[in-house]
VOKEMAR-45277 format. One record per residue (C-alpha): residue in one letter; y, x, z; chain. Coordinates in nm, 4 decimals. Layout:
# residues N
resn  y  x  z  chain
A  Y  X  Z  A
...
***
This chain:
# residues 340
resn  y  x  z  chain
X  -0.4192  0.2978  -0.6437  A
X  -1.5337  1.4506  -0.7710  A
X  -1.7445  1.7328  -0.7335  A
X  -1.7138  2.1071  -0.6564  A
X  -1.4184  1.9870  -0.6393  A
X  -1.2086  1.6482  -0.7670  A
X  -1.4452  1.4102  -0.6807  A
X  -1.2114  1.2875  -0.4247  A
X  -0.9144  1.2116  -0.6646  A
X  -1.0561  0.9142  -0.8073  A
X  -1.0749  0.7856  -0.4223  A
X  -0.7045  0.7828  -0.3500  A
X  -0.5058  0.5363  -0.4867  A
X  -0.6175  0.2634  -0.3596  A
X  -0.4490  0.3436  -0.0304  A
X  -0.1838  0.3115  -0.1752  A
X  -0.2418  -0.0286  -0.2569  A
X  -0.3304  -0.1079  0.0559  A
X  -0.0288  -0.0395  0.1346  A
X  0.1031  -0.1421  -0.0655  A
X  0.2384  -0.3458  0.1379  A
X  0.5065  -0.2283  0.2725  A
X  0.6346  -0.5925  0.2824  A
X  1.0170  -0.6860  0.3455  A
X  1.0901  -0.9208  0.6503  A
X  1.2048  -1.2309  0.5158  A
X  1.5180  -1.3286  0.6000  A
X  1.6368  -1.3863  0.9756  A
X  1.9620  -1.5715  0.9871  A
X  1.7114  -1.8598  1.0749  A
X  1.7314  -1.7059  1.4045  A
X  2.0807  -1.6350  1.4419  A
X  2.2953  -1.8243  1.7288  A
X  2.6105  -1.6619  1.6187  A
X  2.5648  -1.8156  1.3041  A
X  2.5533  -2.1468  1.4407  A
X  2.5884  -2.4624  1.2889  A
X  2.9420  -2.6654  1.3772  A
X  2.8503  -2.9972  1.5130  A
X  2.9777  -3.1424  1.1570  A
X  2.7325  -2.9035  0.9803  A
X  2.4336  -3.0175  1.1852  A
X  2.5474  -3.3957  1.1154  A
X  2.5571  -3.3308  0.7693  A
X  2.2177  -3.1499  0.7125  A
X  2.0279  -3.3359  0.9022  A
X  2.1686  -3.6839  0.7643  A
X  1.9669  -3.5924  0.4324  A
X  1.7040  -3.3936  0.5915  A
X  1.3469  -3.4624  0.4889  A
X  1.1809  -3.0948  0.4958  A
X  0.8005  -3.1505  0.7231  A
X  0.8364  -2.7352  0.7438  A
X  0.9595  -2.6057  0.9433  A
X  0.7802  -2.7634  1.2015  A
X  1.0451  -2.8600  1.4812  A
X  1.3079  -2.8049  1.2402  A
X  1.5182  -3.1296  1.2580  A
X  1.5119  -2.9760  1.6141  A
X  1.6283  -2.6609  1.5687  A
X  1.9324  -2.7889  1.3143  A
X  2.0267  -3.0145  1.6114  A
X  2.0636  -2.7040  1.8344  A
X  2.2623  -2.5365  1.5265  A
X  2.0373  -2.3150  1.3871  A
X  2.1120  -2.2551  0.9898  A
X  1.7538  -2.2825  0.8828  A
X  1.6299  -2.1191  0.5282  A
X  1.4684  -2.3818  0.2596  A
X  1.0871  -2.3236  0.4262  A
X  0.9589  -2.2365  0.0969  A
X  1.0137  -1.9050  -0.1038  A
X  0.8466  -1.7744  -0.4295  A
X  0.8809  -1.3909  -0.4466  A
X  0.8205  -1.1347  -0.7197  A
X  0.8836  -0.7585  -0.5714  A
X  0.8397  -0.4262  -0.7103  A
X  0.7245  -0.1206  -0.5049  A
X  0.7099  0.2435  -0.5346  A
X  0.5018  0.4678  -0.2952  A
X  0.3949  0.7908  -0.2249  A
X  0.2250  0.9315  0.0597  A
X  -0.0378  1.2444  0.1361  A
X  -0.3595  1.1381  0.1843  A
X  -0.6529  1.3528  0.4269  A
X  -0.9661  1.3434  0.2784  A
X  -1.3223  1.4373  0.4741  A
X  -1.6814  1.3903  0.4913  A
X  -1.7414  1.4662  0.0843  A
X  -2.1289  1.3186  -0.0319  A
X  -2.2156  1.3604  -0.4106  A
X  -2.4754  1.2570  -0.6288  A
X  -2.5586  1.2054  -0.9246  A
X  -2.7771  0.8816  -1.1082  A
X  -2.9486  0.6896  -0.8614  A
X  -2.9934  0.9374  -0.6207  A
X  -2.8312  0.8689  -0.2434  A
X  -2.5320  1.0679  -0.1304  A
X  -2.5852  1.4461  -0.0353  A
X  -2.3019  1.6003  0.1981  A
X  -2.1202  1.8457  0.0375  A
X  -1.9436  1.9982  0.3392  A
X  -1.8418  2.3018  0.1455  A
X  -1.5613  2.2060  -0.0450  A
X  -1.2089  2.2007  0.1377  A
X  -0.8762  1.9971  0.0619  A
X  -0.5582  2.0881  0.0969  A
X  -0.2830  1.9259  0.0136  A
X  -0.3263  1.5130  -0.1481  A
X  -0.1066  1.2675  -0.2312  A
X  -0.1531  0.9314  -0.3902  A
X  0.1440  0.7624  -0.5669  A
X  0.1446  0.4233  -0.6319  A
X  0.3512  0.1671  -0.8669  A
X  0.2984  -0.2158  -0.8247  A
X  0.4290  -0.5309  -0.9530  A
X  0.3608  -0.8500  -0.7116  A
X  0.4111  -1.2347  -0.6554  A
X  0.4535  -1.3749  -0.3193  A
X  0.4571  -1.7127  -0.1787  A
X  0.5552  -1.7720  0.1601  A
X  0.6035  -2.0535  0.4162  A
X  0.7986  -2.1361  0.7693  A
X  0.5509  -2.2812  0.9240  A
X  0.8051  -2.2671  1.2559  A
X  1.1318  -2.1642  1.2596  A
X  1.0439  -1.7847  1.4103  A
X  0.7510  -1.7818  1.2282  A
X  0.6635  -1.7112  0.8234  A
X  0.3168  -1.7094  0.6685  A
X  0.2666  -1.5868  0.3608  A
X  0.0027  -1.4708  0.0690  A
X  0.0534  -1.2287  -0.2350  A
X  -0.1132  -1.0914  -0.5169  A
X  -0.0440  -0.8428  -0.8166  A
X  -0.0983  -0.4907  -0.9969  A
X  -0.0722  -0.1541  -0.9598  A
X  -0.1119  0.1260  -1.1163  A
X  -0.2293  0.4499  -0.8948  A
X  -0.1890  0.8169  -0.9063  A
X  -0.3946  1.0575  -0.7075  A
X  -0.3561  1.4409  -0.7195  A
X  -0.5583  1.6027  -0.5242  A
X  -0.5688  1.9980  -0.4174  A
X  -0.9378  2.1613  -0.3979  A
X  -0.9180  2.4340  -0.1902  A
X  -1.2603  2.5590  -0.1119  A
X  -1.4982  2.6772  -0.2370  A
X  -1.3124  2.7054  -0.5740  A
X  -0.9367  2.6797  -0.5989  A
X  -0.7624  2.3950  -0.8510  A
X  -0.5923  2.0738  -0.8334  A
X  -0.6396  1.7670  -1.0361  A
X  -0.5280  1.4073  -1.1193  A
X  -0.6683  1.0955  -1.1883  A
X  -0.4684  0.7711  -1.2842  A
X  -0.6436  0.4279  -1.2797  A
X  -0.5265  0.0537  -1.2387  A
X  -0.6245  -0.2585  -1.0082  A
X  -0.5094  -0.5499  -0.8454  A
X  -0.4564  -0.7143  -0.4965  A
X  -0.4046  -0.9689  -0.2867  A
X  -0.3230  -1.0204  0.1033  A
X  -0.2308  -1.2083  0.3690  A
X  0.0534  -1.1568  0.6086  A
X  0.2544  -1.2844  0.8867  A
X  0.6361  -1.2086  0.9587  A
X  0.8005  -1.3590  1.3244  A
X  1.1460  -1.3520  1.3538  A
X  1.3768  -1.3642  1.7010  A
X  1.7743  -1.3217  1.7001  A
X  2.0323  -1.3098  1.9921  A
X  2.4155  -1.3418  1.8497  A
X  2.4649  -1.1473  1.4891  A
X  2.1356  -0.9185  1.6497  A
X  1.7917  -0.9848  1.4980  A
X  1.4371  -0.8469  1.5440  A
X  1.1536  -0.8955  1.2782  A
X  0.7621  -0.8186  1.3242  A
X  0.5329  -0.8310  1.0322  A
X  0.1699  -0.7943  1.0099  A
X  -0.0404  -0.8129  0.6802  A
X  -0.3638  -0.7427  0.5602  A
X  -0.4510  -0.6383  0.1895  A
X  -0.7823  -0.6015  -0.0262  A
X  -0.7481  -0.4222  -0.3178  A
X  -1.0359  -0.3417  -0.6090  A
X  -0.9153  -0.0593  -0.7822  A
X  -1.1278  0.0170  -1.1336  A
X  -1.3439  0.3945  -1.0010  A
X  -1.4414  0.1936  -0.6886  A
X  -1.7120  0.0551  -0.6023  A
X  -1.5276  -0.2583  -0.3382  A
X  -1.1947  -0.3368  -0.2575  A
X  -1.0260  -0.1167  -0.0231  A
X  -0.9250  -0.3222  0.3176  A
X  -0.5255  -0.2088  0.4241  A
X  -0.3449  -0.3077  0.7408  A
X  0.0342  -0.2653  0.7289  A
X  0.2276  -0.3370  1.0881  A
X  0.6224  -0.3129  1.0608  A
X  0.9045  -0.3607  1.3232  A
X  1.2515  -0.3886  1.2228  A
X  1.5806  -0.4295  1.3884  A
X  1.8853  -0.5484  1.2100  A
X  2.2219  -0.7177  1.2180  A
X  2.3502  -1.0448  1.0156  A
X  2.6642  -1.1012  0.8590  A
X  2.8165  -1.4275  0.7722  A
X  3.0186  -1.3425  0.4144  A
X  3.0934  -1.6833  0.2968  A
X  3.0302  -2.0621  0.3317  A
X  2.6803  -1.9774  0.2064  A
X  2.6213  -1.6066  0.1863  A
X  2.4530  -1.3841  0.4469  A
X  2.4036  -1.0521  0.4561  A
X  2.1410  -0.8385  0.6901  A
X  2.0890  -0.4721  0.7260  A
X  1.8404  -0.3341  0.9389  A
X  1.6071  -0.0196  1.0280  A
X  1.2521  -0.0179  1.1762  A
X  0.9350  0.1729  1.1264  A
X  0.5947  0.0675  0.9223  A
X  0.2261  0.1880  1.0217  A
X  -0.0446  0.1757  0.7562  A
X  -0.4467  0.1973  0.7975  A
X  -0.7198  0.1134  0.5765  A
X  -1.0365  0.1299  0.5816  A
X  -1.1677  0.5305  0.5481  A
X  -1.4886  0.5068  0.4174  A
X  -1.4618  0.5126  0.0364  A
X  -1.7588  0.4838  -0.2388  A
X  -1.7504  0.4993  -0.6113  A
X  -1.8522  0.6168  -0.9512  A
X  -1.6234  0.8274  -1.1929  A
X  -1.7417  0.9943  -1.5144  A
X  -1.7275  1.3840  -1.4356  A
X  -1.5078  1.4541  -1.7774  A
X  -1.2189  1.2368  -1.5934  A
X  -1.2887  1.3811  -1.3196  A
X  -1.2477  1.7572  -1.3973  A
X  -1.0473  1.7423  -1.7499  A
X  -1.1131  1.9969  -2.0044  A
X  -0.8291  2.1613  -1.9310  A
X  -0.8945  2.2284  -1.5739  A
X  -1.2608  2.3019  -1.6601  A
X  -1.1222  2.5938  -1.9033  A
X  -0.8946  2.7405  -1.5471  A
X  -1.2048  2.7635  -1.3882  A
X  -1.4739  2.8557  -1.6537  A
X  -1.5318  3.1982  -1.5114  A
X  -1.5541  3.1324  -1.1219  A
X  -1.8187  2.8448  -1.2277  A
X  -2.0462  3.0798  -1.4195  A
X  -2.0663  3.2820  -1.1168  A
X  -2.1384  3.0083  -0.8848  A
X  -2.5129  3.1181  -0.8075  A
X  -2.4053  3.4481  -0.6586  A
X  -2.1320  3.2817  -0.4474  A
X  -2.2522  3.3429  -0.0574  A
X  -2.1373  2.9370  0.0063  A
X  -2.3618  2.8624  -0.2850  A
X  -2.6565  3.0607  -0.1133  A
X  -2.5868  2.9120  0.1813  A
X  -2.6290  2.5082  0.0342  A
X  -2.9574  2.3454  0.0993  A
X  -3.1817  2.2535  -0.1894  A
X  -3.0593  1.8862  -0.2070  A
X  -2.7251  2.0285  -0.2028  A
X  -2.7770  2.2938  -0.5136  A
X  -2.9119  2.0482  -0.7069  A
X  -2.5758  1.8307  -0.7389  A
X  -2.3956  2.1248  -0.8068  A
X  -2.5872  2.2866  -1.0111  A
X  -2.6121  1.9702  -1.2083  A
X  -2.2020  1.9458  -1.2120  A
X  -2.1405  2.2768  -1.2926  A
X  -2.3862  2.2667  -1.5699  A
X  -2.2748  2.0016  -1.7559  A
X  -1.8632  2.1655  -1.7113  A
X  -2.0174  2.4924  -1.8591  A
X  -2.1637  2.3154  -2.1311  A
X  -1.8677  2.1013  -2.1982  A
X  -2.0584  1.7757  -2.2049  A
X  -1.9137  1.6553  -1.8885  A
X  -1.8219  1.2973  -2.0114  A
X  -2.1865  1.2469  -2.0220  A
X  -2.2357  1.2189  -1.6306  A
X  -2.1496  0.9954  -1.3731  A
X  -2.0917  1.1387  -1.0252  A
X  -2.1233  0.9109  -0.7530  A
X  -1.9287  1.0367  -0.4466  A
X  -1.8507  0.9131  -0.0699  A
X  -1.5767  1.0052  0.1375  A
X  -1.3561  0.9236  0.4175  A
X  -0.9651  0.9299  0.3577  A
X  -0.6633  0.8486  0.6107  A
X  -0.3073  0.9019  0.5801  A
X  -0.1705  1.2580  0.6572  A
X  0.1265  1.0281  0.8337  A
X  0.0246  0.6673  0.9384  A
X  0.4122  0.5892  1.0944  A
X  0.7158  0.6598  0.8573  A
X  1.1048  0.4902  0.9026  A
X  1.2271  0.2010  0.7198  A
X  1.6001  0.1127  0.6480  A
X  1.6578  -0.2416  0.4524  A
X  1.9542  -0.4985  0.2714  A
X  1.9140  -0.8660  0.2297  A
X  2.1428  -1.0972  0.0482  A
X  2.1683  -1.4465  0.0447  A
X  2.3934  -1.5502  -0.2462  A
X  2.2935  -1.8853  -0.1340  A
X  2.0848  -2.0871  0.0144  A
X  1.8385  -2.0791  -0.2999  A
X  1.8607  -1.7018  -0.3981  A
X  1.8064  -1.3778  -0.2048  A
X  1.8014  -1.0299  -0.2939  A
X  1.6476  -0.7334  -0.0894  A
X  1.5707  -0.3898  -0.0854  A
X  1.4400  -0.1235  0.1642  A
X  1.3240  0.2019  0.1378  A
X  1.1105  0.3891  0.3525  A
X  1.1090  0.7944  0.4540  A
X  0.9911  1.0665  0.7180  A
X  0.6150  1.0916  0.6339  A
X  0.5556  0.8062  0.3362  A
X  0.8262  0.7349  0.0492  A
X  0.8694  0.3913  -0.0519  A
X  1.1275  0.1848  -0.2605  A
X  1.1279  -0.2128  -0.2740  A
X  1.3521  -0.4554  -0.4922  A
X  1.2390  -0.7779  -0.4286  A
X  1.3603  -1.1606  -0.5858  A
X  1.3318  -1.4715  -0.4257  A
X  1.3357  -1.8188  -0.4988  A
X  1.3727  -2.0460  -0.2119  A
X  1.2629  -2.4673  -0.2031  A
X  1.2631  -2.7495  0.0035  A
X  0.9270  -2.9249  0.1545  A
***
């Protein structure tokens, strides 16, 4: 989903990923008592039941519980933006280990993130879903360089992912509360391994019985993200400072040597930037590859959810949610739902 400066764009997006997963809840009328079953309804289900998941569901029918078909098949698009901290900057270049480059400062980051994804998912009970996805994304990081020389920069790359995830559902009358937990792993192409993301959401929401068949929920909640902060990789210094950039800069890098942070470096230290800055000043910077290290968080783990799901039957749902205060995130998401 970076040297004297940028090195740390090419480490952002793949939080995004991570996150990517900002996962709907899938649908709760399961749950619903209000939205019980008449005692003809129950007779008439469960006279051509055959469905082995969910497991106790011939029970649950029998206490009128309107269960979903236990399996769905999702595809979901997200959008997501979010401002990133970044700390604890090592560079190198070649095969040489990491040298701390404490210097250099951040100030504002954000990483943006645009995904397309498949989902299959399961009741395995009738409060509780398990489910697995996998997809693309492609991943914007901009990232604002502060110290010790003032710029910002962007770097766009691609990758995929995949996860695992868990969503239990609980309702009391047309009232319904929905906890989901998933874990993601996402390779994204400047980094060295997949980036490990934990998403943890809560939602509360409200059903609505609209016809023989339909159902509508709303709801609101709140989502947490983490992943893992210690990120490695490799990125070609000409994508990492463009030419453009390197041109905004020119003059403060030819003074470099005389800068009292530069006097200040340890030898180890000068000898990664003064390889960086002499390939920029010599305008071969696509020849070298920067290797970099870095640990990243988000500036806002918590941010608020609201959310709409539609049954138009009991085969085809529609939902949406989008999420604010601290992370932006939109979700439009498909499903497809079959018997087993």
């Amino acid at each position: 989903m970076r040297l004297l400066s940028p090195f740390s764009f090419l480490l952002s997006p793949r939080f995004a990923v991570a996150g990517l997963l900002v996962l709907t809840p899938i649908a709760a009328r399961a749950q619903n008592p209000d939205l019980m079953l008449s005692q003809a309804e129950r007779d008439s289900i469960l006279k051509d039941y055959h469905n082995v998941f969910p497991l106790l569901g011939r029970k649950a029918i029998e206490r009128g519980f309107d269960l979903p078909k236990p399996i769905g098949l999702n595809i979901f698009g997200l959008y997501m933006n979010q401002g990133i901290d970044i700390t604890d900057l090592g560079l190198s270049t070649g095969s040489d280990p990491l040298v701390p480059i404490d210097v250099i400062k951040f100030g504002s980051n954000t990483s943006t993130v645009y995904s397309l994804s498949f989902r299959g998912d399961l009741w395995v009970l009738p409060f509780l879903n398990f489910y697995g996805y996998g997809g693309q994304a492609q991943a914007n990081t901009t990232v604002e360089l502060v110290e010790p020389i003032g710029f910002t920069s962007s770097v766009d790359q691609s990758g995929i992912y995949g996860g695992l995830g868990l969503t239990g559902a609980f309702g009391i009358k047309r009232f319904f509360a929905v906890a989901d937990i998933n874990w993601s792993w996402t390779q994204l192409e400047k980094l060295d391994a997949p980036v490990q993301g934990r998403v943890l959401s809560l939602r509360l929401g409200k059903a609505f019985k609209i016809g023989r068949t339909q159902r509508l929920q709303v709801w609101a909640g709140a989502m947490n993200q983490k992943f893992r902060t210690e990120t490695n990789g490799s990125i070609r210094l000409g994508d990492a400072i463009p030419p453009s950039t390197v041109d905004q800069i020119r003059t403060k890098l030819e003074d470099v040597p005389n800068q009292p942070w530069y006097q200040n470096l340890g030898p180890l230290q000068k000898a990664v930037v003064d390889t960086i800055v002499n390939h920029l000043l010599n305008s071969n910077a696509g020849d070298i590859t920067i290797n970099y290290g870095l640990n990243k968080a988000p500036s806002t783990p918590w941010n608020m959810l609201i959310g709409s799901n539609f049954d138009f039957n009991k085969r085809w749902t529609i939902r949406g949610e989008v999420g604010f205060i601290g992370r932006t995130s939109a979700l439009l998401n498909l499903v497809y739902r079959l018997d087993f």
